[in-house]
PANU-704127 format. One record per residue: residue in one letter; chain; z, x, y of N, C-alpha, C, CB in turn. Coordinates in steps of 0.1 Angstrom, whole numbers. Glycine has a CB too. Example, Ala and Ser with C-alpha at 12.3 -4.5 7.8 and 13.67 -1.06 7.14 Angstrom:
<atoms>
 gukol semar  n_up n_east n_north ca_up ca_east ca_north  c_up c_east c_north cb_up cb_east cb_north
     A     A    78    132     -57    78     123      -45    78    132     -33    90     113      -45
     S     A    71    128     -22    71     137      -11    79    129       0    57     141       -6
</atoms>
This chain:
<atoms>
 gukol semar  n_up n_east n_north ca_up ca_east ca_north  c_up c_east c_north cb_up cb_east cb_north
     X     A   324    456    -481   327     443     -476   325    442    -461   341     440     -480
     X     A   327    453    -455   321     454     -439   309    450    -441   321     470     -430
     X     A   302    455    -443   285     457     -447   285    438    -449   280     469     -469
     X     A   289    430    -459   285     416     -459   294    410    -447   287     408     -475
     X     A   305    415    -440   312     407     -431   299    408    -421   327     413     -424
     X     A   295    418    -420   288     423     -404   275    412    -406   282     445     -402
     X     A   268    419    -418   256     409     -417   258    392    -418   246     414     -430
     X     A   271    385    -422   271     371     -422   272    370    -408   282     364     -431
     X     A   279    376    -402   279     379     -387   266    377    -378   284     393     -385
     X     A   255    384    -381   247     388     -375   236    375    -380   245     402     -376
     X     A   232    376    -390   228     353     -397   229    344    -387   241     344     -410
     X     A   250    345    -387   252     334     -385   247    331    -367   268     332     -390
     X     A   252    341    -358   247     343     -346   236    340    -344   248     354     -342
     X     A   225    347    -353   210     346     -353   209    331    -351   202     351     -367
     X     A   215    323    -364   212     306     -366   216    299    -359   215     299     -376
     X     A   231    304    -352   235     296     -338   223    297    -328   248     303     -332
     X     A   219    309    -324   208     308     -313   197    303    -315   204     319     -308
     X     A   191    305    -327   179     296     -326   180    282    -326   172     298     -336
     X     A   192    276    -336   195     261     -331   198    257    -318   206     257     -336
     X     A   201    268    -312   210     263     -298   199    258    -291   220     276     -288
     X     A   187    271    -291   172     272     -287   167    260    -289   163     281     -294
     X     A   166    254    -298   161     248     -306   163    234    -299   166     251     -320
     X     A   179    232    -294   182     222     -293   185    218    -278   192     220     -302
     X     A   180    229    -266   178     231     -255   165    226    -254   182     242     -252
     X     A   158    231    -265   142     229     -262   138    215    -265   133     238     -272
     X     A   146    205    -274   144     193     -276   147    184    -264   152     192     -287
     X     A   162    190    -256   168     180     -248   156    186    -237   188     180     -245
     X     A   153    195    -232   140     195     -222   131    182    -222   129     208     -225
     X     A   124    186    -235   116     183     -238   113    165    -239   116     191     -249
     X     A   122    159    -242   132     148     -240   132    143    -225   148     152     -245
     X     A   139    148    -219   136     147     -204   122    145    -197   140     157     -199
     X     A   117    158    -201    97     155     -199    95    145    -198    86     157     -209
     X     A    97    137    -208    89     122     -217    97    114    -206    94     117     -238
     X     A   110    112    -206   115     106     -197   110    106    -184   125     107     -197
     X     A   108    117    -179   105     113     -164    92    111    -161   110     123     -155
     X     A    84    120    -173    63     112     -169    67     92    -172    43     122     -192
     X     A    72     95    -182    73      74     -184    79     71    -172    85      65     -198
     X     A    89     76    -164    91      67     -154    81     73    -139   109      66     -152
     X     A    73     84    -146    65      81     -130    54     77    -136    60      95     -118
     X     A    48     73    -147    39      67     -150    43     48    -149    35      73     -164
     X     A    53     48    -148    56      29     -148    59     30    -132    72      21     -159
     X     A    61     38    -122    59      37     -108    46     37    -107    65      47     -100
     X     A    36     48    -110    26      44     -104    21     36    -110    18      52     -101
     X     A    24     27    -122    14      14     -126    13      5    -116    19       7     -137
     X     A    35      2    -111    36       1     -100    34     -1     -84    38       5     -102
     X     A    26      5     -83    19      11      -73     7      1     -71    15      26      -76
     X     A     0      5     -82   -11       4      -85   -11    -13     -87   -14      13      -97
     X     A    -3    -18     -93    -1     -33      -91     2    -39     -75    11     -37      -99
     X     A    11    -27     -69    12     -38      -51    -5    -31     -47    31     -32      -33
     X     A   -12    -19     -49   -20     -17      -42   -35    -32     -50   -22       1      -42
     X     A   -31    -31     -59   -42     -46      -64   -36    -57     -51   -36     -54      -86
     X     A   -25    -59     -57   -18     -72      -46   -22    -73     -33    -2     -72      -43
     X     A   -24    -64     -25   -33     -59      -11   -42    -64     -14   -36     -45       -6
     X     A   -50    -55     -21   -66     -57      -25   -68    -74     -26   -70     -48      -41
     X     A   -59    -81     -30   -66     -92      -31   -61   -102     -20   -65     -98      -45
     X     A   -61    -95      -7   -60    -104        8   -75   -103      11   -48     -98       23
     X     A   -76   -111      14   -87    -110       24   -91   -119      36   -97    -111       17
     X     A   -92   -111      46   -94    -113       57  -102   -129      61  -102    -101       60
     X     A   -98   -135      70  -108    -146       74  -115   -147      86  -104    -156       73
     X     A  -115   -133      93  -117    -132      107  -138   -129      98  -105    -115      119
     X     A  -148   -136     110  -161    -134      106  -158   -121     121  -174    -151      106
     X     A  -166   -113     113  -169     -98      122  -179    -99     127  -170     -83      114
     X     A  -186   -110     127  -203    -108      134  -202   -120     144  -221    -111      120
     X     A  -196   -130     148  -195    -141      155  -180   -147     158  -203    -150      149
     X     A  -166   -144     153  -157    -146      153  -148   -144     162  -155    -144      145
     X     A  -155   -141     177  -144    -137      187  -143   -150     195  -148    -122      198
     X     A  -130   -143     201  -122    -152      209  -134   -160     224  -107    -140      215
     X     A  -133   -172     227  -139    -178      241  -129   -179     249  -145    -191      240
     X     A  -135   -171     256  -126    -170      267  -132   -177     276  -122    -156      272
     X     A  -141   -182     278  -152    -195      287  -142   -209     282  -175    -196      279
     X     A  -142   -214     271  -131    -225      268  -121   -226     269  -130    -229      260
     X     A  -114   -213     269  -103    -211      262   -94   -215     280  -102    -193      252
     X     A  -105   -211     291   -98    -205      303   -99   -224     312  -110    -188      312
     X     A  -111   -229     307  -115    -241      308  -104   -252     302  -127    -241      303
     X     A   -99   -247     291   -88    -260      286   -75   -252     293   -86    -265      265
     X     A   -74   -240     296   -60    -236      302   -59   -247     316   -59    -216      308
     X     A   -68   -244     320   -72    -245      340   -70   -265     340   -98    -236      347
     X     A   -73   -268     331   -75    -286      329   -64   -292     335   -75    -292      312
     X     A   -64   -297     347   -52    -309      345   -54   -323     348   -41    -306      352
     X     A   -45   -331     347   -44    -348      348   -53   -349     356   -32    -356      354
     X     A   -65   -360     357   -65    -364      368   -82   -358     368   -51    -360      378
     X     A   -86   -344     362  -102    -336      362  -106   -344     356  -107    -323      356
     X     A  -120   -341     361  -129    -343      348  -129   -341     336  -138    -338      349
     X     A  -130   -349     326  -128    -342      306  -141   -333     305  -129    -359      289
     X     A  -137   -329     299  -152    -322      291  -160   -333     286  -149    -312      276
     X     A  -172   -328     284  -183    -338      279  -180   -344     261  -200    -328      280
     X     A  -186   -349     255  -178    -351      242  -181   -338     235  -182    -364      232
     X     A  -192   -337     234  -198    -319      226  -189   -311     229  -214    -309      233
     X     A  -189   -311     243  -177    -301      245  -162   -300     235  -173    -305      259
     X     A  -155   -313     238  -142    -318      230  -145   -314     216  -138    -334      231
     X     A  -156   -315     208  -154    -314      195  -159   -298     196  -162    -326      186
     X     A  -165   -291     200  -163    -279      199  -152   -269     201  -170    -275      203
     X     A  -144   -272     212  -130    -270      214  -120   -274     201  -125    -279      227
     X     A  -126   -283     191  -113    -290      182  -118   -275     171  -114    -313      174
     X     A  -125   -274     174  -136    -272      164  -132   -256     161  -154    -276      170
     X     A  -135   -251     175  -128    -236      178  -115   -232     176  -128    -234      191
     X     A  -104   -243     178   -92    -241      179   -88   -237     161   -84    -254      188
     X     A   -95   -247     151   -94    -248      139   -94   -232     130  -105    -259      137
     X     A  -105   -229     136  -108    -213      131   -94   -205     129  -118    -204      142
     X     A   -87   -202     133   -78    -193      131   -70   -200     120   -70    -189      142
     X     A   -71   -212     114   -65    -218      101   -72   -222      88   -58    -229      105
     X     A   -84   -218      92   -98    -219       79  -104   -211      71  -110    -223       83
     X     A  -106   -207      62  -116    -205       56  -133   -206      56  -112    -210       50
     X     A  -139   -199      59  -153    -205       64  -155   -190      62  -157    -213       81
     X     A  -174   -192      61  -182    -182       59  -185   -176      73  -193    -187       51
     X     A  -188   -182      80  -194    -184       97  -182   -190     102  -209    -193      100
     X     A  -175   -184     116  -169    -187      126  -172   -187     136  -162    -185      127
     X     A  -182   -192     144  -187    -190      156  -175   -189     168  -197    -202      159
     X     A  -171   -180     171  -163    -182      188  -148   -193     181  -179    -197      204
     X     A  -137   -185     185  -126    -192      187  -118   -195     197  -121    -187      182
     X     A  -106   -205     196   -96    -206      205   -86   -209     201   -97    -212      213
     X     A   -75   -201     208   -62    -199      204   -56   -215     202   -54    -189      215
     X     A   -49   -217     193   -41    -227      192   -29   -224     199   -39    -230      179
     X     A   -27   -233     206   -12    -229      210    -6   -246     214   -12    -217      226
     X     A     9   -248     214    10    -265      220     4   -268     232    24    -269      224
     X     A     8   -256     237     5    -263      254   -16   -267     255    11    -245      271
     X     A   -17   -260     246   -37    -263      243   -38   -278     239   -46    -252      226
     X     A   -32   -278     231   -31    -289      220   -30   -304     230   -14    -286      209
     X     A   -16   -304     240   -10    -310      248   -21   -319     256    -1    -302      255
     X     A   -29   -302     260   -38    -306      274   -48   -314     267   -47    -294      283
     X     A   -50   -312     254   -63    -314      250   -65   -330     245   -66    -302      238
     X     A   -51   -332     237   -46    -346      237   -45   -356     251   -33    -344      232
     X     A   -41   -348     261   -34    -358      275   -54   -363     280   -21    -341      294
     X     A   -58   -353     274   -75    -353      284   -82   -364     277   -87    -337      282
     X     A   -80   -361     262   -89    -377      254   -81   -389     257   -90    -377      235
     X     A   -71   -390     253   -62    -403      259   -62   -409     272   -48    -400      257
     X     A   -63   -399     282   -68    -406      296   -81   -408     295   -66    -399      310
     X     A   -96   -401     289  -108    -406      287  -116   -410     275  -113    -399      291
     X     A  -103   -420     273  -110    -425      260  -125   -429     257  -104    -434      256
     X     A  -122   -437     271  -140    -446      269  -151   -437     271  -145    -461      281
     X     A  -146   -427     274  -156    -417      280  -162   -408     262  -144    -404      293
     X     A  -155   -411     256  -156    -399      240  -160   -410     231  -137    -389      233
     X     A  -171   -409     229  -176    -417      212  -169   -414     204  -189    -415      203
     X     A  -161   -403     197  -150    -400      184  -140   -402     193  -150    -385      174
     X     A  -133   -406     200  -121    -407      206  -111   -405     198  -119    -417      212
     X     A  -111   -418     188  -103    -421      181  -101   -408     171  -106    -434      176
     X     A  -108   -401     166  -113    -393      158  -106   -379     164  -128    -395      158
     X     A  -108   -377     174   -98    -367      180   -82   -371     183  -104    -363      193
     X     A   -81   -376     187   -69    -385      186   -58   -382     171   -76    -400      186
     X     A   -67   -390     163   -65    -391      151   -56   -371     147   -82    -397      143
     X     A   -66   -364     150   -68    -348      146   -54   -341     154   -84    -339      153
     X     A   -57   -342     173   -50    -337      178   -32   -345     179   -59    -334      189
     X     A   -32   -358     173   -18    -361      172   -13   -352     161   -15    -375      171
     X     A   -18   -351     149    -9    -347      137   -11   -333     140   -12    -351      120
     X     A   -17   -324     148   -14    -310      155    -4   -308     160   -22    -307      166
     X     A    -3   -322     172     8    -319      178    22   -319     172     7    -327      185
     X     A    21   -323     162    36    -329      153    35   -319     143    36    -346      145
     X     A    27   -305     143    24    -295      130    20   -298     122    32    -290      125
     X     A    10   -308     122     7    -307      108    -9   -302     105    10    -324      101
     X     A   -15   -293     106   -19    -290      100   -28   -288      81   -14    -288      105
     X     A   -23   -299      76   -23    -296       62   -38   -300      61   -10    -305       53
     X     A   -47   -308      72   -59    -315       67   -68   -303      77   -61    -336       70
     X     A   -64   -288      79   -73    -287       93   -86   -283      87   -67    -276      104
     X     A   -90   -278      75  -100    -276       73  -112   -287      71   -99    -268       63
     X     A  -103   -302      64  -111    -313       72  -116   -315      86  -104    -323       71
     X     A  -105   -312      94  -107    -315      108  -119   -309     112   -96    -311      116
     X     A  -116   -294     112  -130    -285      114  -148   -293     109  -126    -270      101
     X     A  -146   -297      96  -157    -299       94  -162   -310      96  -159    -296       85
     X     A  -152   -323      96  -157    -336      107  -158   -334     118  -149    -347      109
     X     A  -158   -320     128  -166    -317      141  -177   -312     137  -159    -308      150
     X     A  -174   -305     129  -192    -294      126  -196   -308     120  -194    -274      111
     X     A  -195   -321     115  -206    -329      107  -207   -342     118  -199    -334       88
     X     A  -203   -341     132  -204    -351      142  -211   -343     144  -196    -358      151
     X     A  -210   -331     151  -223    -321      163  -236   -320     152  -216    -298      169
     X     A  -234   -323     140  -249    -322      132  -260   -311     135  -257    -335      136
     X     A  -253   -300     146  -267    -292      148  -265   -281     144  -272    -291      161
     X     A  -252   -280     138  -250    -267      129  -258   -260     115  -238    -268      125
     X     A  -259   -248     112  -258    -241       98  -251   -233      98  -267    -235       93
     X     A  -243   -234      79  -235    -225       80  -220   -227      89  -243    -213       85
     X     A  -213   -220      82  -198    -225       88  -185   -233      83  -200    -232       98
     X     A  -193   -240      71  -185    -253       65  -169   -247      63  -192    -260       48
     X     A  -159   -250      66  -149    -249       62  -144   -252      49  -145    -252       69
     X     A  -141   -239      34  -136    -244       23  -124   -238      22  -145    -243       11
     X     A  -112   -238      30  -101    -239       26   -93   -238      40   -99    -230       16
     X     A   -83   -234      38   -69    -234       44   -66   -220      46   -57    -242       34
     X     A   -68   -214      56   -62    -196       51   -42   -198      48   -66    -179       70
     X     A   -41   -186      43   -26    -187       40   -21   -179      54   -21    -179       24
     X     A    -5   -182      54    -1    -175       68    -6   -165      74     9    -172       67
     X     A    -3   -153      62   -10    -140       62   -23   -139      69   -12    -136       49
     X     A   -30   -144      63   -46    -144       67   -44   -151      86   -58    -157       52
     X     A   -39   -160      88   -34    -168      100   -32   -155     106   -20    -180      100
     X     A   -18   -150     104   -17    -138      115   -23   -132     110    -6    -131      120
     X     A   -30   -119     103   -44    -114      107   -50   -114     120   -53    -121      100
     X     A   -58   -133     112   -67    -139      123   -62   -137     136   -68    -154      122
     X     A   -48   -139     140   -43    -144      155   -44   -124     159   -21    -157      156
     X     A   -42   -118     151   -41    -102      159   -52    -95     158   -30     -92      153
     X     A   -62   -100     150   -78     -93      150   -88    -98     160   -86     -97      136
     X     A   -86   -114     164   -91    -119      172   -85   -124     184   -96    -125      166
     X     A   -75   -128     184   -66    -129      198   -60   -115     204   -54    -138      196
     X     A   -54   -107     196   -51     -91      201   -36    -96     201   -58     -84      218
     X     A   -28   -106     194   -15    -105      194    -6   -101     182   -11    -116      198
     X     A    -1    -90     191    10     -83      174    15    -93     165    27     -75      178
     X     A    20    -87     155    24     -96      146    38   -102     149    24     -89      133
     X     A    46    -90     159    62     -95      165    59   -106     174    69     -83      176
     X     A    45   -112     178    48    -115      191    39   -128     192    44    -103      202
     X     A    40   -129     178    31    -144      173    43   -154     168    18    -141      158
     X     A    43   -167     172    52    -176      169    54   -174     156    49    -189      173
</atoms>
């Protein structure tokens, strides 16, 4: 009767450990699965904001898109009372300032938008009106600037490029989004992203 105590003994031990084994090796095993699924749904993750990046794109043109610092220093320096620019001039200035809010294939040469640009640029047609064949036409552009609005600028842009008529290439087809705006204003003006209105 020792003899069957000992060996039910030694069975039962046996079948405890291997179950136990058994059932250590499951809950591992269990875990595994759990944690590849949850680093496999991070990096899907991932892989979805790195798509989301991927689909900004830039609107700065890398072959013609820098800043004028010849106009830019010319409408700073402007006050009451100068000479206006010639009209070519004015509509390439509207024309320039537009770029950092467009869409376009070709961006020849930019300028910063800023109010006080805007201000001069308005105060200069309104005192020389008779002087500007699109007067009104700028006017028209640089008041709803002044007041932010923005919403028609890729029009604006291209009723200058379709008065100067002596362009190719450039047409403005859209609106960039903010993002792309600052970009623009820190790829081509050189201002951080802290330090842009």
């Amino acid at each position: 009767m020792k003899l069957i105590h000992v060996l039910a003994i030694v069975v039962l031990t046996a079948f405890l450990s291997i179950s136990g084994t058994f059932l250590i090796m499951k809950k591992n095993y269990e875990n595994e699965v759990s944690k590849s699924a949850a680093i496999q749904l991070e990096n899907s993750q991932s892989i979805s904001n790195v798509d989301d990046e991927e689909e900004f794109v830039s609107t700065v043109d890398i072959n013609f898109g820098w800043e004028n610092p010849t106009y830019s220093q010319m409408l700073d320096e402007w006050k009451s009372g100068d000479d206006p620019f010639i009209d070519n001039l004015v509509q390439e200035v509207i024309q320039q300032m537009s770029h950092q809010k467009i869409i376009a294939d070709e961006k020849e040469s930019s300028i910063r938008i800023t109010p006080e640009r805007i201000v001069t640029l308005l105060q200069m047609v309104e005192e020389n009106k008779d002087r500007f064949q699109h007067s009104d036409k700028y006017l028209e552009i640089l008041n709803r600037w002044n007041h932010g609005d923005f919403s028609t600028v890729d029009l604006d842009h291209n009723a200058m490029w379709f008065i100067q008529g002596t362009k190719q290439g450039g047409i403005a087809t859209g609106i960039a989004s903010k993002e792309q705006e600052q970009d623009y204003i820190f790829r081509v003006f050189g201002i951080p992203l802290e330090k842009q209105n």
